[in-house]
LUMLUMNU-464687 format. One record per residue: residue in three letters; x, y, z of N, C-alpha, C in turn. Coordinates in steps of 0.2 Angstrom, whole numbers. Example, Ala and Ser with C-alpha at 12.3 -4.5 7.8 and 13.67 -1.06 7.14 Angstrom:
REM residues 2
{r:ALA&n.xx:66&n.yy:-28&n.zz:39&ca.xx:62&ca.yy:-22&ca.zz:39&c.xx:66&c.yy:-16&c.zz:39}
{r:SER&n.xx:64&n.yy:-11&n.zz:35&ca.xx:68&ca.yy:-5&ca.zz:36&c.xx:64&c.yy:0&c.zz:39}
//
This chain:
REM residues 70
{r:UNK&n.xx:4&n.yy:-6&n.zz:0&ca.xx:0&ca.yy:0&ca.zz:0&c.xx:4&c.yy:6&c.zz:0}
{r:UNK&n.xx:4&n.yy:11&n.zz:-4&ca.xx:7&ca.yy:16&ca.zz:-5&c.xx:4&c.yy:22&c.zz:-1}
{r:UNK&n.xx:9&n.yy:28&n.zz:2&ca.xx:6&ca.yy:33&ca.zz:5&c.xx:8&c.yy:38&c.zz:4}
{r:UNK&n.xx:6&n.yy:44&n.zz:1&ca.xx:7&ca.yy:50&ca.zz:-1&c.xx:9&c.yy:54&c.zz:5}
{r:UNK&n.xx:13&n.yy:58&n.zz:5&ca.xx:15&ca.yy:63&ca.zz:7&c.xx:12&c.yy:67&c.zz:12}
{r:UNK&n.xx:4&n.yy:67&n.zz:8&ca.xx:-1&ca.yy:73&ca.zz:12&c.xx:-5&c.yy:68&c.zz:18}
{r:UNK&n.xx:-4&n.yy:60&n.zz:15&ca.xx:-9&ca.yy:57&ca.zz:20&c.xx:-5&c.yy:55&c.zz:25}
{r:UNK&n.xx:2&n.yy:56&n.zz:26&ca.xx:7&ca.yy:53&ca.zz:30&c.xx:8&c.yy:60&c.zz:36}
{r:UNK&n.xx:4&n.yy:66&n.zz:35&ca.xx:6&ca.yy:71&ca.zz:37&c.xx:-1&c.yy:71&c.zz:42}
{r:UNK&n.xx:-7&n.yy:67&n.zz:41&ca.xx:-14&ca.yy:66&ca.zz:42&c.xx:-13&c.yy:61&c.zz:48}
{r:UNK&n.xx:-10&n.yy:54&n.zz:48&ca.xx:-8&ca.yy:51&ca.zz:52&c.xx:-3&c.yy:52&c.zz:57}
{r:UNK&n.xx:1&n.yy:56&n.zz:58&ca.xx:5&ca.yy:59&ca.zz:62&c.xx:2&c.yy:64&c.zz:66}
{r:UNK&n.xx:-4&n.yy:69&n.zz:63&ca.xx:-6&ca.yy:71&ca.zz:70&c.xx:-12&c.yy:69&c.zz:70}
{r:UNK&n.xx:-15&n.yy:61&n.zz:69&ca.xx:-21&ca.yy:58&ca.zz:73&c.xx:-22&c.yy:57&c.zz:77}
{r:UNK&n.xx:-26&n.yy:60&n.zz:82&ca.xx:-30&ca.yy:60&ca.zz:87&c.xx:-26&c.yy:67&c.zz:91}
{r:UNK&n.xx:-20&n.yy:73&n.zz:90&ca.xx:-17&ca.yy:75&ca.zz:93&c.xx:-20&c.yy:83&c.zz:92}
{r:UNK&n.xx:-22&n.yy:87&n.zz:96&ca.xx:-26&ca.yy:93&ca.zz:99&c.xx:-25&c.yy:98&c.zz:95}
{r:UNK&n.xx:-27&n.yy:103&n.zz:90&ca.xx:-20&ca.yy:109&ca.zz:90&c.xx:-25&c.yy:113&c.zz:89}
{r:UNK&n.xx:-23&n.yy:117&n.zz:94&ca.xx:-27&ca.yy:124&ca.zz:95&c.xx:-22&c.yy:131&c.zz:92}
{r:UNK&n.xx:-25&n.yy:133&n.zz:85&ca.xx:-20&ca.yy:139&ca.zz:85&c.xx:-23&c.yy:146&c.zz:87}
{r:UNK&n.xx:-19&n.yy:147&n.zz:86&ca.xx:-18&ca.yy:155&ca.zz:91&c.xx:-21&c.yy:161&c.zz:85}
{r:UNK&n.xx:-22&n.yy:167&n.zz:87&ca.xx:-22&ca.yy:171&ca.zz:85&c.xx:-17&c.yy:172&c.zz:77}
{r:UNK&n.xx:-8&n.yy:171&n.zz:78&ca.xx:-5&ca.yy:172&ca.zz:74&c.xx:-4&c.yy:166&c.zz:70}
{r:UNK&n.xx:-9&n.yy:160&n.zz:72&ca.xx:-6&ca.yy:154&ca.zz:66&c.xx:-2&c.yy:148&c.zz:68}
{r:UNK&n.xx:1&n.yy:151&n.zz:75&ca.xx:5&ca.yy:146&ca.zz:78&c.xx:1&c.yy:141&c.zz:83}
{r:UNK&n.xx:2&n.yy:134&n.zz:82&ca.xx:-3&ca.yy:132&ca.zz:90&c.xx:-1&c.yy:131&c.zz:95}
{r:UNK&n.xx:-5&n.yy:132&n.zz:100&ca.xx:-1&ca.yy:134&ca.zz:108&c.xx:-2&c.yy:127&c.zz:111}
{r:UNK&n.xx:7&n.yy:126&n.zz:113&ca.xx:7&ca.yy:119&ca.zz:117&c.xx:3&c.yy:119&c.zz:122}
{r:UNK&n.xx:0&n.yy:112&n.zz:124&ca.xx:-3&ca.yy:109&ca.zz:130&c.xx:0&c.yy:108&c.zz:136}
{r:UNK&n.xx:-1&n.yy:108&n.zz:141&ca.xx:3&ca.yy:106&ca.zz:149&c.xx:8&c.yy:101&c.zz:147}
{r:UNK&n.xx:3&n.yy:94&n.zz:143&ca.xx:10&ca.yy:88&ca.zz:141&c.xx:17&c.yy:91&c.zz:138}
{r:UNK&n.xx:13&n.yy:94&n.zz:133&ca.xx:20&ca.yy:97&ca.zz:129&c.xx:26&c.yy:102&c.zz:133}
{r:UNK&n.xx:24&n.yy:106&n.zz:135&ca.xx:27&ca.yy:111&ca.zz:142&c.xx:31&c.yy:108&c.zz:146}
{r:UNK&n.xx:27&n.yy:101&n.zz:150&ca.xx:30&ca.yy:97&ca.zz:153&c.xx:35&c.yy:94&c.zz:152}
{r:UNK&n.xx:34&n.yy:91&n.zz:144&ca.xx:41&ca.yy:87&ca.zz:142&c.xx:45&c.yy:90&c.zz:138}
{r:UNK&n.xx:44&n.yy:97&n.zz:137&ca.xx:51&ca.yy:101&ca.zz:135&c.xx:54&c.yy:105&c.zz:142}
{r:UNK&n.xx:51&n.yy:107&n.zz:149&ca.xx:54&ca.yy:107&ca.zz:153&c.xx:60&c.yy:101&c.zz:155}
{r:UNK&n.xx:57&n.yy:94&n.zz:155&ca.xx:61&ca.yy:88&ca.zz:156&c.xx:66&c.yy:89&c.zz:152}
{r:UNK&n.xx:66&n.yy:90&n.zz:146&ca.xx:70&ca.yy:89&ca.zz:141&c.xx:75&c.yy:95&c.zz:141}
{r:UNK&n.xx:72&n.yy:100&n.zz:142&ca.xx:79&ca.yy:107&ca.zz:144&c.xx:84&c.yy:104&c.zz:150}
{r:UNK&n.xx:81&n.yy:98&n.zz:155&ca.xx:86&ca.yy:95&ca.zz:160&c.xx:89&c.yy:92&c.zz:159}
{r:UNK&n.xx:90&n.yy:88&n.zz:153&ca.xx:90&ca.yy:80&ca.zz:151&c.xx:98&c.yy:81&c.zz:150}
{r:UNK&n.xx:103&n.yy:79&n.zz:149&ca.xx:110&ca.yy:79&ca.zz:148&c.xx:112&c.yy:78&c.zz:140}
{r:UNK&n.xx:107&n.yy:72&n.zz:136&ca.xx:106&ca.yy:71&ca.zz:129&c.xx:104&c.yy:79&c.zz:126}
{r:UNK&n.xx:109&n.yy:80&n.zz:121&ca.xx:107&ca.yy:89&ca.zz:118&c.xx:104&c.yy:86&c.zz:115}
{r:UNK&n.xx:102&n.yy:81&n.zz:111&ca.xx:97&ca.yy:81&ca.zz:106&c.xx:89&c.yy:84&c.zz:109}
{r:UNK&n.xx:87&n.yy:80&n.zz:116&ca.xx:81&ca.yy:82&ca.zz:117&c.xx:83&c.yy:89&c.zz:118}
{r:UNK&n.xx:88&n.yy:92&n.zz:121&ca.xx:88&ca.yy:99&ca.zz:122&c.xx:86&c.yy:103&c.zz:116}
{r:UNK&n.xx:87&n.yy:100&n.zz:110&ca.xx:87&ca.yy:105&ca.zz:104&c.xx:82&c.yy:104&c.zz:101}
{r:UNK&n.xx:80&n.yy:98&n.zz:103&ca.xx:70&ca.yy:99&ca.zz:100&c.xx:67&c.yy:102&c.zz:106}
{r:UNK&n.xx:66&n.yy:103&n.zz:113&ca.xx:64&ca.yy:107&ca.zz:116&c.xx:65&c.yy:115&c.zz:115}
{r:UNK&n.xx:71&n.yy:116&n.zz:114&ca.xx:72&ca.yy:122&ca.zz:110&c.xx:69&c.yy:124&c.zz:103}
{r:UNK&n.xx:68&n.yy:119&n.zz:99&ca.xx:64&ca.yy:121&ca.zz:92&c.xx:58&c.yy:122&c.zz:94}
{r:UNK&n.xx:55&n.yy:116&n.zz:99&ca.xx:46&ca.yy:118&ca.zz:101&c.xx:45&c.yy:124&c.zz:102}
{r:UNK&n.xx:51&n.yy:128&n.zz:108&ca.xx:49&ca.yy:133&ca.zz:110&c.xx:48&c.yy:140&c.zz:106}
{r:UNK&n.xx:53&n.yy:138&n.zz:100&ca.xx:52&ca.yy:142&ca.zz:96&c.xx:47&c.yy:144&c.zz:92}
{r:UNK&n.xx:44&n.yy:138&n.zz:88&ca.xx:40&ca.yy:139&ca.zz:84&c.xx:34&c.yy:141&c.zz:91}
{r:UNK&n.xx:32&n.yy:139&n.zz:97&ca.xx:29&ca.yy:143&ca.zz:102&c.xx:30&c.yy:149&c.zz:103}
{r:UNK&n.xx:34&n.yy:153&n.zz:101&ca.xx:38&ca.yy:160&ca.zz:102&c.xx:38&c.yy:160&c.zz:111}
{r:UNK&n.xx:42&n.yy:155&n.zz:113&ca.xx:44&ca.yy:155&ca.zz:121&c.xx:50&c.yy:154&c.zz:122}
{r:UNK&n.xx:52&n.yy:155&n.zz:129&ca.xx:60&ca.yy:157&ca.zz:128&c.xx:61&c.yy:152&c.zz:134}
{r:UNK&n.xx:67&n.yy:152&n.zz:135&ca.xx:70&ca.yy:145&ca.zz:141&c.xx:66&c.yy:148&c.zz:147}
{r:UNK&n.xx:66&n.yy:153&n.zz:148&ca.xx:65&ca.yy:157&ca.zz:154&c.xx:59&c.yy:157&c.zz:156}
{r:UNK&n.xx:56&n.yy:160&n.zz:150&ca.xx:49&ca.yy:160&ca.zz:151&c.xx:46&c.yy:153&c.zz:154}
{r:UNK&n.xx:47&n.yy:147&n.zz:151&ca.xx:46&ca.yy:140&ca.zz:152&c.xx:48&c.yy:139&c.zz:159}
{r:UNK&n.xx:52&n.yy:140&n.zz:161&ca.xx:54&ca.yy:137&ca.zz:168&c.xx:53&c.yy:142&c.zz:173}
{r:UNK&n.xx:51&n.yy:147&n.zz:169&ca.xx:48&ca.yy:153&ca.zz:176&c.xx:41&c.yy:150&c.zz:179}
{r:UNK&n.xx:38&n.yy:148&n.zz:172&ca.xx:30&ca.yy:145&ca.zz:174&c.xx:26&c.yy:149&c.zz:172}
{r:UNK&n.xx:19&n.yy:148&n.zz:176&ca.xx:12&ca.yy:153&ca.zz:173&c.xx:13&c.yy:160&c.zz:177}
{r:UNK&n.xx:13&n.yy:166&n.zz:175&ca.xx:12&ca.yy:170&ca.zz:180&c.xx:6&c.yy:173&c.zz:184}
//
């Protein structure tokens, strides 16, 4: 069975929530928050660097994440 590009993009966010925002971006969930906190702690840079790519595309900074809600 063959699978297009478009429906390969359809299956990866299956059943996954996305609330976009005003600007087009969707805003993480607590889970997501939660495991790029874990992941800014984690020793492996790799998780640090997709933590850091989430937060980008989220327009949030390390700081802001680990400061919390205000």
């Amino acid at each position: 069975m063959t699978k297009f590009a478009s429906q390969w993009v359809a299956l990866g966010n299956a059943g996954r929530k996305v609330d976009p925002s005003k600007n087009g971006v969707a805003s993480p969930s607590e889970d997501e928050l939660a495991w790029c906190r874990r992941a800014l702690k984690d020793p492996n840079p790799v998780n640090q660097e997709e933590a850091r790519k989430r937060l980008g595309r989220w327009g949030l900074t390390e700081s802001e994440l680990l400061r919390g809600p205000a």
